[in-house]
Backbone as JSON, one array per atom type, in Angstrom:
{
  "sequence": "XXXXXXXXXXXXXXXXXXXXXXXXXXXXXXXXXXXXXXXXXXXXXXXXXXXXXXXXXXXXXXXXXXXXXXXXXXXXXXXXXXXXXXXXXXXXXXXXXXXXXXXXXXXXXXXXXXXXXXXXXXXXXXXXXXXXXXXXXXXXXXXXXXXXXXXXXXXXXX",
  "N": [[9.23, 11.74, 6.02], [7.76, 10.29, 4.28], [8.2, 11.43, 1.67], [10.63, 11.34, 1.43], [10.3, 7.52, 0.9], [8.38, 8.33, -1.07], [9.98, 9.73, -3.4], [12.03, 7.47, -3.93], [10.29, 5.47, -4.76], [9.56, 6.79, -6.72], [12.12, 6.74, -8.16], [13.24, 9.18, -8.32], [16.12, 10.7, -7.64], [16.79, 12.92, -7.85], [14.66, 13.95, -6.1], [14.87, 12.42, -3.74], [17.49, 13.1, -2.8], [16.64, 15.55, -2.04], [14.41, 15.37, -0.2], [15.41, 14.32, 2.03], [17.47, 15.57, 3.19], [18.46, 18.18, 5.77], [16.2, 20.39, 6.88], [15.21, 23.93, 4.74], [17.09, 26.31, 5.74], [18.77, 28.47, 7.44], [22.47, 27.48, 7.39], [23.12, 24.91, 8.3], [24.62, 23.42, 11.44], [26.83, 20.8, 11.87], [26.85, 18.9, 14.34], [23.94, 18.52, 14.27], [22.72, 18.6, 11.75], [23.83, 15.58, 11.58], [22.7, 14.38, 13.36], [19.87, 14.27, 12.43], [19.94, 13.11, 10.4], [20.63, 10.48, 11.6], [18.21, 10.3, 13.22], [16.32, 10.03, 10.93], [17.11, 7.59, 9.49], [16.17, 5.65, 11.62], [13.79, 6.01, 11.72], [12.52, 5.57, 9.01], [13.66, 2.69, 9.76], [11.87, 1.67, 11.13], [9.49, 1.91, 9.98], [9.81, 0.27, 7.84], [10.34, -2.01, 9.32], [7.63, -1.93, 10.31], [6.13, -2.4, 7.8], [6.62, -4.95, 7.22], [6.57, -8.42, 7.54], [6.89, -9.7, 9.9], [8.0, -10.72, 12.91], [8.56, -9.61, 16.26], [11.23, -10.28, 17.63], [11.89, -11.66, 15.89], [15.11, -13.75, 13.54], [17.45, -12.85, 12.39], [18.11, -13.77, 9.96], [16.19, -14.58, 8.88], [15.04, -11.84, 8.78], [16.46, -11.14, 6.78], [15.9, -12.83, 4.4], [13.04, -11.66, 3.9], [13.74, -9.6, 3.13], [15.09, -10.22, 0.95], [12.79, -11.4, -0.43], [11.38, -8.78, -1.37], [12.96, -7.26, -2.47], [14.1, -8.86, -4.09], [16.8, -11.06, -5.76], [19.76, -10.39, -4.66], [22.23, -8.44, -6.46], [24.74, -9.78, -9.17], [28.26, -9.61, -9.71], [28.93, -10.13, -12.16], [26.05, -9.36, -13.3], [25.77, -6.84, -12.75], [27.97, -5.91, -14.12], [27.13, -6.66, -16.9], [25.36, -4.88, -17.06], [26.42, -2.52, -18.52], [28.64, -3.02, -19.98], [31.43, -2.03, -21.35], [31.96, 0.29, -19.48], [32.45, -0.87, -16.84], [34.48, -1.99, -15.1], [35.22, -5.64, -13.89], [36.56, -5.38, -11.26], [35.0, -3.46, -10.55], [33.02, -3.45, -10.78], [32.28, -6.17, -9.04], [33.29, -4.69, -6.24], [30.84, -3.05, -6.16], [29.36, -5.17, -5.57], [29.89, -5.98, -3.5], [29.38, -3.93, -2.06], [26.25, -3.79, -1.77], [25.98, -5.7, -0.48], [26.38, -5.16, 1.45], [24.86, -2.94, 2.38], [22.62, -3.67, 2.91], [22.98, -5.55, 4.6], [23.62, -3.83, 6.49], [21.03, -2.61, 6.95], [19.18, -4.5, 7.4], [19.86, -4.94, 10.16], [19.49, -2.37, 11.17], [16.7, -2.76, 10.75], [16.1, -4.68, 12.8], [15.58, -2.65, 15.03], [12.78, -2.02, 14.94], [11.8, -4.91, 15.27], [12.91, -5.41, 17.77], [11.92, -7.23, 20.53], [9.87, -6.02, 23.16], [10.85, -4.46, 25.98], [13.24, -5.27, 25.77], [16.74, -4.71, 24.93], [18.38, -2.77, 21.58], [20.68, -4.88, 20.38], [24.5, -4.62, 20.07], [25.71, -4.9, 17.78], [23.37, -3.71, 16.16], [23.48, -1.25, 17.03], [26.06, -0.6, 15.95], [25.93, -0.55, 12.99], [23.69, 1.43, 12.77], [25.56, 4.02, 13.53], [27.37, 3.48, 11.57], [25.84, 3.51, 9.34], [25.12, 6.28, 9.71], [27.68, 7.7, 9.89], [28.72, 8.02, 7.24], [28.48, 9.06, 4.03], [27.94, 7.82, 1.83], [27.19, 5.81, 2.17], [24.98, 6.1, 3.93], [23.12, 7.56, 1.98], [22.57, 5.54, 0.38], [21.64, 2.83, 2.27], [19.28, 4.43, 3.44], [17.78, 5.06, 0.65], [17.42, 1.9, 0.55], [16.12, 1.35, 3.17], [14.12, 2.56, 2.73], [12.44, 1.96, -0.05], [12.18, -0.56, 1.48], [10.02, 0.35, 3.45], [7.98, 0.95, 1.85], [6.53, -0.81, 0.81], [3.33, -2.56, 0.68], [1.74, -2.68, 3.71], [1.55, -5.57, 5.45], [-0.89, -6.96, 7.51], [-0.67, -8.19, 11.26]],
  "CA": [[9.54, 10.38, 5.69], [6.75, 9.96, 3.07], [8.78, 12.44, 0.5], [11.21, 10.0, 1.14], [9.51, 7.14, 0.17], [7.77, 8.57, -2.97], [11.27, 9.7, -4.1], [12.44, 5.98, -3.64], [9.0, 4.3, -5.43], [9.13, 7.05, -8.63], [13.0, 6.42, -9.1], [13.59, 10.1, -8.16], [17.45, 10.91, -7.52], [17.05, 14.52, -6.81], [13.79, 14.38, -4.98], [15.67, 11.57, -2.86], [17.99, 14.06, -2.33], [15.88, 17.11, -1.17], [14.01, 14.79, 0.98], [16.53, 13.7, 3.18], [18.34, 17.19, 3.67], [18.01, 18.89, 6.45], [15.32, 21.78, 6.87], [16.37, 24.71, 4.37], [17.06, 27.98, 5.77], [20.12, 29.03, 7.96], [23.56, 26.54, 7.52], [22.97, 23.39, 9.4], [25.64, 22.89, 11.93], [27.08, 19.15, 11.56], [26.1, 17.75, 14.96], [22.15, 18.66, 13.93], [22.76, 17.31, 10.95], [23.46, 13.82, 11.7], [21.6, 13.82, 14.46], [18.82, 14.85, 11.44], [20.06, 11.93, 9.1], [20.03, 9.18, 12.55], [16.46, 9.88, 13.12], [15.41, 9.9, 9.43], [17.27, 6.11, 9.61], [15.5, 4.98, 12.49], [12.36, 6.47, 11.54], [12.76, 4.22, 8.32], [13.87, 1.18, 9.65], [10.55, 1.24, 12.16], [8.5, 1.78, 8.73], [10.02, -0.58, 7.49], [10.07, -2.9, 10.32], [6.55, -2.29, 10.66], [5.89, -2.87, 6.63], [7.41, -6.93, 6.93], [5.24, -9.83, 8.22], [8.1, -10.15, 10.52], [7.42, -11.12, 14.4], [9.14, -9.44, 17.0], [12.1, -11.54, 18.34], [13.12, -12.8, 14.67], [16.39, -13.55, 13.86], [17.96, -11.32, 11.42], [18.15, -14.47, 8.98], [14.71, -14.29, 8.98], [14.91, -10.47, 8.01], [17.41, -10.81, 5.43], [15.18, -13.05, 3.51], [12.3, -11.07, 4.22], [14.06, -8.19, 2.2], [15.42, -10.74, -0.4], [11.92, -11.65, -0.74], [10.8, -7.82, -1.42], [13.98, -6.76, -3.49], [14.76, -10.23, -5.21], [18.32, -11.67, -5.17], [21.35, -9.51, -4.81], [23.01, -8.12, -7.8], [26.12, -10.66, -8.32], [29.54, -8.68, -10.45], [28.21, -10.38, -13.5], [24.56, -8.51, -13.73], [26.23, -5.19, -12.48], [29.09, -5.5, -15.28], [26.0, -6.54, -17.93], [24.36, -3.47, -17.74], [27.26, -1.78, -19.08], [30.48, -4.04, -19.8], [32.27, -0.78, -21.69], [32.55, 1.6, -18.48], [32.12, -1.02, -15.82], [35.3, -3.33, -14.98], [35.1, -7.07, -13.3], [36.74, -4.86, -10.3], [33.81, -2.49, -10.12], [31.51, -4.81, -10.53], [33.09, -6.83, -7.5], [33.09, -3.67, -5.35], [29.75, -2.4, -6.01], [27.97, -6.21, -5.36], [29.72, -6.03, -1.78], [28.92, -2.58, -1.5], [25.03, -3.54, -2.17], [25.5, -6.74, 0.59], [27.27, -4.16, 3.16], [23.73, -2.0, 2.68], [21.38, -4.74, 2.88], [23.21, -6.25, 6.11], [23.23, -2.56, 7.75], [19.23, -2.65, 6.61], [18.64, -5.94, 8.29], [20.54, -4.91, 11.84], [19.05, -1.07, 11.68], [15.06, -3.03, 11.04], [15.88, -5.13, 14.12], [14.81, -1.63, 16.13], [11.29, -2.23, 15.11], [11.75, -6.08, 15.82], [13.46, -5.91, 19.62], [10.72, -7.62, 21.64], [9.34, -5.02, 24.51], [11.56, -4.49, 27.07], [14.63, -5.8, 25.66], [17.2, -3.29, 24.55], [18.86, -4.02, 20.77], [22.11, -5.29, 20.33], [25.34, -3.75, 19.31], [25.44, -4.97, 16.09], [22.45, -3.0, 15.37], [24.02, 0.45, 17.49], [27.22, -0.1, 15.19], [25.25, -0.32, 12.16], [23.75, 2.85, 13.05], [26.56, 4.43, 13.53], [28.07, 2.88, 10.67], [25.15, 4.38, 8.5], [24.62, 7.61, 9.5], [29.09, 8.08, 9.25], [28.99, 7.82, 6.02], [27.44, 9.97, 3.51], [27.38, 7.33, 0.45], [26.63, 4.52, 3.04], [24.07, 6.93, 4.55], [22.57, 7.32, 0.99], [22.05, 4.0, -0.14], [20.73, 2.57, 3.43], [18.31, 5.41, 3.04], [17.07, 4.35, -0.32], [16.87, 1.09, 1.24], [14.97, 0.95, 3.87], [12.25, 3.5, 1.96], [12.11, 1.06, -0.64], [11.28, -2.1, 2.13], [8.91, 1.07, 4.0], [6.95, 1.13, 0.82], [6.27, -2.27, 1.04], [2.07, -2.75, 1.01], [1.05, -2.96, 5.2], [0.65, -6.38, 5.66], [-1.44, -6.54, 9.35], [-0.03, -9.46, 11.65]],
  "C": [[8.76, 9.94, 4.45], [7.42, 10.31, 1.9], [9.98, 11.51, 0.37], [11.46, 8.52, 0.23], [8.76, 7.4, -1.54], [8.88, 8.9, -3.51], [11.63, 8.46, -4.76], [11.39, 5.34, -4.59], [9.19, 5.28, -6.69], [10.75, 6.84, -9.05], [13.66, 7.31, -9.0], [15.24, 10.59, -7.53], [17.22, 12.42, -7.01], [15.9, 14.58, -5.93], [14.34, 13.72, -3.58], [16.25, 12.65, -2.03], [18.17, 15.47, -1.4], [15.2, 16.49, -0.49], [14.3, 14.42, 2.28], [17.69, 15.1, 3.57], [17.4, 17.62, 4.56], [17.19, 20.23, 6.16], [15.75, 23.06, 6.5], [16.22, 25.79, 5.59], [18.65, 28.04, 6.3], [21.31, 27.54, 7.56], [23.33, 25.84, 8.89], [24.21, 23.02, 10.38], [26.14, 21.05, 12.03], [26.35, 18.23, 12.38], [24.63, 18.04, 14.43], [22.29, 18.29, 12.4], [23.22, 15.54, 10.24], [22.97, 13.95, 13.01], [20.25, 14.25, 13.29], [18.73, 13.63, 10.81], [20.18, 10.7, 10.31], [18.87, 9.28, 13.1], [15.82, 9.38, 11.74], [15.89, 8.32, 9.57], [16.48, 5.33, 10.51], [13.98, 5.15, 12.27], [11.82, 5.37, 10.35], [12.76, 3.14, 8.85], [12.7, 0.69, 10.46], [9.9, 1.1, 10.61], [8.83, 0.37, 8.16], [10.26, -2.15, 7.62], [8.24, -3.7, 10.54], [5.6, -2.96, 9.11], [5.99, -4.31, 6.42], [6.16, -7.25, 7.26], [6.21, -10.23, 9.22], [7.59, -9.94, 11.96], [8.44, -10.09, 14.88], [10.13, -9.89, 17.66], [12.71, -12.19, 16.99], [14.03, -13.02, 14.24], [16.65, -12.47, 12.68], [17.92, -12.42, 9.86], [16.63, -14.53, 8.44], [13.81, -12.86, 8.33], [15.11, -10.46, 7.05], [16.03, -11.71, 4.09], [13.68, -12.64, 3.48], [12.07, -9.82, 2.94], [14.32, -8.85, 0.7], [13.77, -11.23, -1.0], [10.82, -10.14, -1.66], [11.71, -7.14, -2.24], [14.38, -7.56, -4.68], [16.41, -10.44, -4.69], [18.91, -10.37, -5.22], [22.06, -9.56, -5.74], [24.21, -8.86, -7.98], [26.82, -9.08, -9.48], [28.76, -8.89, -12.0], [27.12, -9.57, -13.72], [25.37, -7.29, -13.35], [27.07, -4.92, -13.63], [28.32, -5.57, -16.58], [25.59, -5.45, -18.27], [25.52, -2.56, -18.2], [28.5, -2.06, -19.12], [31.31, -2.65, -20.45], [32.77, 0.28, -20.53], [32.67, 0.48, -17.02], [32.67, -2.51, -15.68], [34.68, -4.19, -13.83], [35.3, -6.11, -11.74], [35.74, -4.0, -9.82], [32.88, -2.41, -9.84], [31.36, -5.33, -9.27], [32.36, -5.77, -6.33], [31.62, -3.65, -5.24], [28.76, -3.97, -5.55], [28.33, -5.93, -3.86], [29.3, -5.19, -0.93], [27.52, -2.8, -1.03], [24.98, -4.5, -0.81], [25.48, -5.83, 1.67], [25.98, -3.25, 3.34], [22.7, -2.86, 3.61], [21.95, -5.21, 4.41], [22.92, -5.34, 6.88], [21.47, -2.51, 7.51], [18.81, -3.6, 7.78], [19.01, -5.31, 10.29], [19.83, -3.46, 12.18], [17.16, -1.47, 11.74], [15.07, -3.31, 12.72], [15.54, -3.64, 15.45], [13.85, -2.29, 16.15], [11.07, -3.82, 15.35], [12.23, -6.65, 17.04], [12.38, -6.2, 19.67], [10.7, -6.7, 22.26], [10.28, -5.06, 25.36], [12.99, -4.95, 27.15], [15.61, -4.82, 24.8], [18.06, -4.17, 23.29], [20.01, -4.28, 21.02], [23.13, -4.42, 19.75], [25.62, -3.77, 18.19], [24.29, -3.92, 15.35], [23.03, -1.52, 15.8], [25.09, 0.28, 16.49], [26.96, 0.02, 13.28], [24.26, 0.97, 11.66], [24.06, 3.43, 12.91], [27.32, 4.53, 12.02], [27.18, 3.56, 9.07], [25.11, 5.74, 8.72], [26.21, 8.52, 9.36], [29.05, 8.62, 7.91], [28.19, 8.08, 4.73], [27.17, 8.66, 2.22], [27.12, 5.85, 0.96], [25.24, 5.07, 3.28], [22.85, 6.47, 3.37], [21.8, 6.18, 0.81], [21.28, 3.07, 0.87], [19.22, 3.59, 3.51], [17.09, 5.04, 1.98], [16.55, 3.07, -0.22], [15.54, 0.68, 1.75], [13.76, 1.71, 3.58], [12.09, 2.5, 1.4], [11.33, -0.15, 0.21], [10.14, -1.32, 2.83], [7.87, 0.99, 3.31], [6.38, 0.01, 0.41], [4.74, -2.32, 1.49], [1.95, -3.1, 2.95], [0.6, -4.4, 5.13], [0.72, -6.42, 7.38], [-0.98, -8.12, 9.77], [-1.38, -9.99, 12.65]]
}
């Protein structure tokens, strides 16, 4: 999880990459590798759970700006189409801001692990979010980068 992380904080795209792959040697059969890539998520979203100032029991509105507080705002179409108006239509733009909310919401619902209270089991929103991340290899990805990024987040002690 650390290799992770430092991938994520230097900017690294291929270390990202080799971090989050399963253990080389023999061909990985599928179920063991997502059952490989839904621990590495959960393993995250505790780090990253445990990285907030965030109570136990908080709502998720409470998360979200938690993260907006540690990422800044959310990219709108406009700033995404800025950094490169020649390759990067109004439509692409569009896509990729909802793409970035659709991470950030699965972020928020996969922290709430490390924020159930004791004894209370989470909600399905957070199991289909789960799910919903570890499906999906360029969902997978980007939730990934995610929640390293909010993991790497200085320890503040509660």
């Amino acid at each position: 999880m650390s290799a992770v992380i430092s991938a994520v904080q230097a900017g690294d795209a291929a270390g990202l990459y080799e971090s989050v792959m399963p253990p080389a040697g023999v061909k990985t059969p599928p179920a063991e590798t997502t059952n490989w890539f839904a621990l590495l998520l959960i393993h995250l979203a505790l780090a990253a759970s445990s990285a907030s100032d965030l109570e136990p029991g908080c709502s998720r509105e409470a998360v979200t700006q938690w993260i907006r507080g540690v990422l800044g705002p959310a990219p709108t179409p406009a700033l995404i189409r800025g950094a490169d108006p020649v390759r990067i239509d109004h439509v692409t733009a569009a896509n990729a801001a909802a793409d970035h909310a659709r991470y950030v919401g699965y972020g928020v619902d996969l922290m709430m692990v490390g924020l159930t209270p004791p004894g209370q089991d989470v909600d399905r929103q957070t199991i289909e979010a789960h799910q919903a991340s570890t499906n999906d290899k360029t969902v997978r990805i980007n939730v990934i980068a995610l929640l390293a990024s909010l993991a790497a987040v200085p320890v503040r002690r509660r």
